[in-house]
N, C-alpha and C positions, 0 to 999 in steps of 0.2 A: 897301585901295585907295590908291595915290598919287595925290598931288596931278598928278602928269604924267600921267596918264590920265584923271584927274578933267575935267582944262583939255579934255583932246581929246574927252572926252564934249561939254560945253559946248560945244565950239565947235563940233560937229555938229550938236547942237538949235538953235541960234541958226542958223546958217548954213542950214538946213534951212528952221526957218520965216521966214527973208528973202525964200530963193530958189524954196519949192514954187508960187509963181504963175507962174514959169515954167517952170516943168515941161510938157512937151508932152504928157507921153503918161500912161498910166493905170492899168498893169499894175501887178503885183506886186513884180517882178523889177527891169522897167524902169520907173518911174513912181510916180504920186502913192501907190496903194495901197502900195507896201511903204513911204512913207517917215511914211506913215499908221501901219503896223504898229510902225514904230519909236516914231514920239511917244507912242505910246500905251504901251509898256514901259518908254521913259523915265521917264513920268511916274509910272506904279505904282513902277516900282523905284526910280528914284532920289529922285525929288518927292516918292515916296509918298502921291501923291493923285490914282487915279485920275480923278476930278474936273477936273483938271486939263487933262486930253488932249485935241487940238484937233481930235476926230476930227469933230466937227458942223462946223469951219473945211477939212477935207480934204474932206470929202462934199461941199459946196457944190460945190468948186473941181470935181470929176470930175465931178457930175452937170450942172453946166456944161456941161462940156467933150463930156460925151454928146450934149448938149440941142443944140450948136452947131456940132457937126462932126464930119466921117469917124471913124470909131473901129473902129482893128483890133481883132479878135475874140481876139487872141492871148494866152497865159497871159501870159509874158514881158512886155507891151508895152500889153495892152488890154482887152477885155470879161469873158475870161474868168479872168485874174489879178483883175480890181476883183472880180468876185464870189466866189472865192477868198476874198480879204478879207475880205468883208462877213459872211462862213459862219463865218471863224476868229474876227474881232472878236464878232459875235453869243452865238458861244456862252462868250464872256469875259463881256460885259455881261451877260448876261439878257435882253436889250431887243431886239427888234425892230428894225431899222434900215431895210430897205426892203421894204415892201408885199408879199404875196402875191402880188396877181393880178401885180406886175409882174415879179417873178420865174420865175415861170413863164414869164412871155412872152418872158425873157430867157435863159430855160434852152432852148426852143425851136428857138430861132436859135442857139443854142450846140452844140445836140444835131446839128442842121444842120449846121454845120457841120462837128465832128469828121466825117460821117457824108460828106461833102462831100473834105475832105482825105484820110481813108483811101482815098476810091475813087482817088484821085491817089498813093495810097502816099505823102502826108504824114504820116509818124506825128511828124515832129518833138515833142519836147517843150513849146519855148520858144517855137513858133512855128506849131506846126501841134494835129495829133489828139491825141495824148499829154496837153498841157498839158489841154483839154477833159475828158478823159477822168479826170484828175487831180481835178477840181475835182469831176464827179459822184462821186468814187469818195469824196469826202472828206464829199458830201450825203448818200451811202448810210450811212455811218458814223455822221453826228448826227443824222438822222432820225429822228424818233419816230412819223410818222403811218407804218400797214401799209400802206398804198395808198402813198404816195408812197415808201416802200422798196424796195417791188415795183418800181414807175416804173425807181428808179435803180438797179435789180439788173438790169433788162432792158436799161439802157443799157451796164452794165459788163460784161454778155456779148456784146452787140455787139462791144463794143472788140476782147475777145476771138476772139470771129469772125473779126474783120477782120485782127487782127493775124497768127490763124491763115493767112488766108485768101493775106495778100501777103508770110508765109514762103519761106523757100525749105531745102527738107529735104532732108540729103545723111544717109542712114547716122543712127548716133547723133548729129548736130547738127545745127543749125539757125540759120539768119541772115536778118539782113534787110536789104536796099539801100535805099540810100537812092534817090529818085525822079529819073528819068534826065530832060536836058532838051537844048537845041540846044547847050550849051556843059558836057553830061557825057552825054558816049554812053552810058560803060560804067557795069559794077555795082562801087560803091561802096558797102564795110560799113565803117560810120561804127564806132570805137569809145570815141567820147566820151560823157562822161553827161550833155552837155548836148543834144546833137544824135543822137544813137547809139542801137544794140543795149544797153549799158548800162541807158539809161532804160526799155529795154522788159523788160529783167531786173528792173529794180524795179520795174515796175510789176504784172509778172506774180506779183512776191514778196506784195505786195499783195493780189491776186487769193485767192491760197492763203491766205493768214494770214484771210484774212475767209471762206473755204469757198466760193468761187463757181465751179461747174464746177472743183471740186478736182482729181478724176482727169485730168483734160484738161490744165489750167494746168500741174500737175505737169510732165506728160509735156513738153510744150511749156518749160518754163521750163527743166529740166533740160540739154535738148538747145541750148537758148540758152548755157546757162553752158557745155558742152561746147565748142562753136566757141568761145567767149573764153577756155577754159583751153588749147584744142589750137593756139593760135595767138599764142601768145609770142615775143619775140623772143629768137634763140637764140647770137646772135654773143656772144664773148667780152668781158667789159669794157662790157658795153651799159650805156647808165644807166639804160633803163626796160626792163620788162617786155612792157611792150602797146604797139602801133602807135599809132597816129591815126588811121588806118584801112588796110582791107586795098581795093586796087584791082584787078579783073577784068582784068589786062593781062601780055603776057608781060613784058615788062619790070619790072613790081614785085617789088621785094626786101625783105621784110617786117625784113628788117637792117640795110637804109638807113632804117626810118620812125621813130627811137627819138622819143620824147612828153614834154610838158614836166612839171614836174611842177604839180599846179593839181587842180580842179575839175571845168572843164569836157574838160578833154581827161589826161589819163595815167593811171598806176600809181594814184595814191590816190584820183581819183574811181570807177574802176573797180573797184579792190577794196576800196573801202568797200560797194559795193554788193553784189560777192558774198560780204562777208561779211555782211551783212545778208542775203543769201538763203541761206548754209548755216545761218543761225541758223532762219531760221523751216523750212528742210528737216531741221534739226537732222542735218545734215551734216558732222562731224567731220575725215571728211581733205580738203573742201573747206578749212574754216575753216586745219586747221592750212596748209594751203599757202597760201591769200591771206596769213596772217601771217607768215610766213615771208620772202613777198614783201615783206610791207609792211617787217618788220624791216630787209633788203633797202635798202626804199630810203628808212629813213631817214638816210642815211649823205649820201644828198643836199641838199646845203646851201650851195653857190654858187648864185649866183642868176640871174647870166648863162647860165651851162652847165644852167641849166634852167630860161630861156627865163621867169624870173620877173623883168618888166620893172615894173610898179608894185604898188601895193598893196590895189586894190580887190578883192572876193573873187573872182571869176571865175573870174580865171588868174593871180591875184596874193598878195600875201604872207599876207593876212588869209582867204584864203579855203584858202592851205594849213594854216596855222594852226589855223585851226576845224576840219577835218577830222582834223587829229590827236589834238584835245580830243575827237570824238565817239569816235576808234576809239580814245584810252584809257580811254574810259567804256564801251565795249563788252567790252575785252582784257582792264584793269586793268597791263597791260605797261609797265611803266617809261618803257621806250625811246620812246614815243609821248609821255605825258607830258612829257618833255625837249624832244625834239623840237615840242611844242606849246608850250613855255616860248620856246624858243628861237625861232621865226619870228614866235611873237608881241611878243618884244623885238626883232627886227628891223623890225617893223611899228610900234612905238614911236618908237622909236630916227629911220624916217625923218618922222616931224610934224617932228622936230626939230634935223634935217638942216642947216637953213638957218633962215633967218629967214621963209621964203614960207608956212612950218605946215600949214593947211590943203590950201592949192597941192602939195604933197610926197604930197597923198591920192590927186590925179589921174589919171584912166586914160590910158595909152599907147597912140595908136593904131599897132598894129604896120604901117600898110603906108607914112605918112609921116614917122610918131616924131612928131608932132605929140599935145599934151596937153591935155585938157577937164578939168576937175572936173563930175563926173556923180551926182545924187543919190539914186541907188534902191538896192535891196541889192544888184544885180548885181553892178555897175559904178562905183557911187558910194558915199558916205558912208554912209547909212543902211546895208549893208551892213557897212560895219566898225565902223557904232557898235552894233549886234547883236553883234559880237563882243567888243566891250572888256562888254558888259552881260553875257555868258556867262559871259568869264573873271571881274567884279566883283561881280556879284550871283547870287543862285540863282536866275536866269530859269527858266520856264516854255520850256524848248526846243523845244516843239513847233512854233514860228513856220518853223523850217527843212525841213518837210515842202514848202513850197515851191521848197525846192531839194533836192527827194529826197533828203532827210537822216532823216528821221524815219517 
């Protein structure tokens, strides 16, 4: 590890615990819990003392924050992201962190809600049913009592149900719109994996690798990936592959929608995901065509011309970054490899930009170019200090199943 990465580890721990009492919110993604997740890897991997980690100083501050005011339910943002947390920290410690009976009471009102949003055809991930549905799927997996297994196998066919339910099936494919309102008449198939059909490919992938309603999920999941491979962009000289989404309108030209490259929206968060799903279909001429694609578009490396304005993970340098670390741990493919060298020294390269260091980590808000430093793994630092601990240490990667990576 160098010393120039070493600096910008440090001054993310320090900066982190200055600024998390103002942190507003409590999520995963957005908020105290992921930056929770982070101190806490800092401190095994780098401090080397578990001991260390100021996860009893993060619990305070959100169980506050519960105790004292509105708290959205959302993975991303609020109830359902902090317990999220609490499931993946627990089963690191051994320890118990919050109560039984309150857990329960807090899975109620969660289950509620996903249950709430679907009927609304909120499947969002970040923000709606999906995130929900993520977090039991992940209780279903550590659970050891039969009775409370059953519990979360009956909520992850719900999901199912539901997701069946607010499909829409043409032939061999299958898609889903997102929820129409006074300011989106029409049907709109998101295909980002932050907000999209994407997330519901991977969560269907899920579904199947754990055997739940196998025959069914299959069938359904199949016919998902279907409409995302039949609907490529096909103009010559494109730079992406996949839209940002397809819109129910005659005027849409699925040639005018090319995607940036990122996480939450284009080519690599999308076909990171179905390569992850021809893996567990054990799917071959899937697999070789997402790669293909992805080889494709590693050739993309201006940053303007793909819409890569800072460096937080989201839609930024460090989150395409890590995305090429994971699909060369999956491929073994050189070219990914490079390509993950390579945007991760551009992600270096800008701490040190200028003399502002930190400031140079800040999210861009695209509608007035105006800049925040934001600290959760989204959108802020913890986020990219997960990724300098991927590339320097032999972390425990499973912390990125919060961002449908794992």
């Amino acid at each position: 590890m160098f010393d120039s990465e070493r600096i910008i580890l440090r001054d993310i721990f320090y900066n982190l615990k200055e600024k998390s009492e103002i942190e507003p919110n409590i999520g995963v993604l957005d908020g105290l819990s992921g930056i929770m997740i982070f101190d806490y890897y800092y401190s095994v991997y780098v401090n080397e003392k578990e001991n260390d980690s100021n996860i009893e100083h993060y619990l305070d501050l959100i169980i506050n924050k519960i105790n004292s005011q509105n708290i959205v339910l959302s993975f991303c943002s609020g109830l359902t992201g902090f317990m999220w947390s609490i499931d993946f920290l627990t089963n690191r410690f051994d320890v118990q962190l919050i109560n039984d009976s309150i857990i329960e009471d807090i899975e109620n009102i969660l289950y509620n809600q996903m249950i709430k949003d679907f009927e609304s055809n909120k499947f969002d991930f970040l923000h709606g049913a999906l995130g929900n549905a993520l977090y039991f799927l992940k209780r279903y997996v550590n659970e050891q009592n039969k009775l409370k297994k059953i519990k979360y196998s009956e909520y992850l066919i719900d999901t199912f149900e539901f997701l069946k339910r607010i499909s829409i099936e043409e032939g061999h494919e299958t898609k889903w719109s997102l929820p129409k309102d006074k300011y989106n008449k029409h049907n709109i198939y998101n295909f980002g994996l932050a907000h999209g059909i994407p997330s519901i490919i991977y969560f269907l992938s899920k579904l199947l690798k754990y055997k739940i309603r196998e025959n069914e999920v299959r069938l359904l999941l199949q016919k998902g990936i279907n409409y995302i491979m039949n609907n490529t962009i096909t103009k010559r000289n494109a730079i992406s592959f996949f839209p940002t989404g397809i819109i129910d309108i005659k005027e849409y030209d699925i040639n005018d929608d090319e995607s940036r490259l990122a996480w939450c929206y284009g080519d690599l968060g999308v076909s990171f995901t179905l390569l992850k799903a021809a893996e567990i279909l054990k799917d071959e001429t899937l697999k070789k065509k997402v790669i293909d694609m992805l080889v494709k578009s590693s050739e993309r490396t201006k940053l303007i011309e793909n819409k890569v304005f800072d460096a937080p993970f989201c839609h930024g340098i460090f989150g395409i970054a890590y995305l090429y670390f994971k699909i060369y741990r999956l491929t073994n493919i050189d070219v990914f490899l490079k390509q993950f060298n390579y945007w991760y020294n551009v992600g270096i390269d800008t701490y040190y930009n200028n003399d502002k260091k930190i400031m140079n980590f800040a999210t861009v808000n695209m509608g007035d170019k105006t800049t925040k430093l934001k600290y959760g793994i989204l959108e802020g630092i913890s986020g990219i200090g997960m990724v300098l601990l991927a590339k320097n240490y032999r972390i425990d990667l499973s912390w990125d199943e919060c961002l449908m990576l794992s």
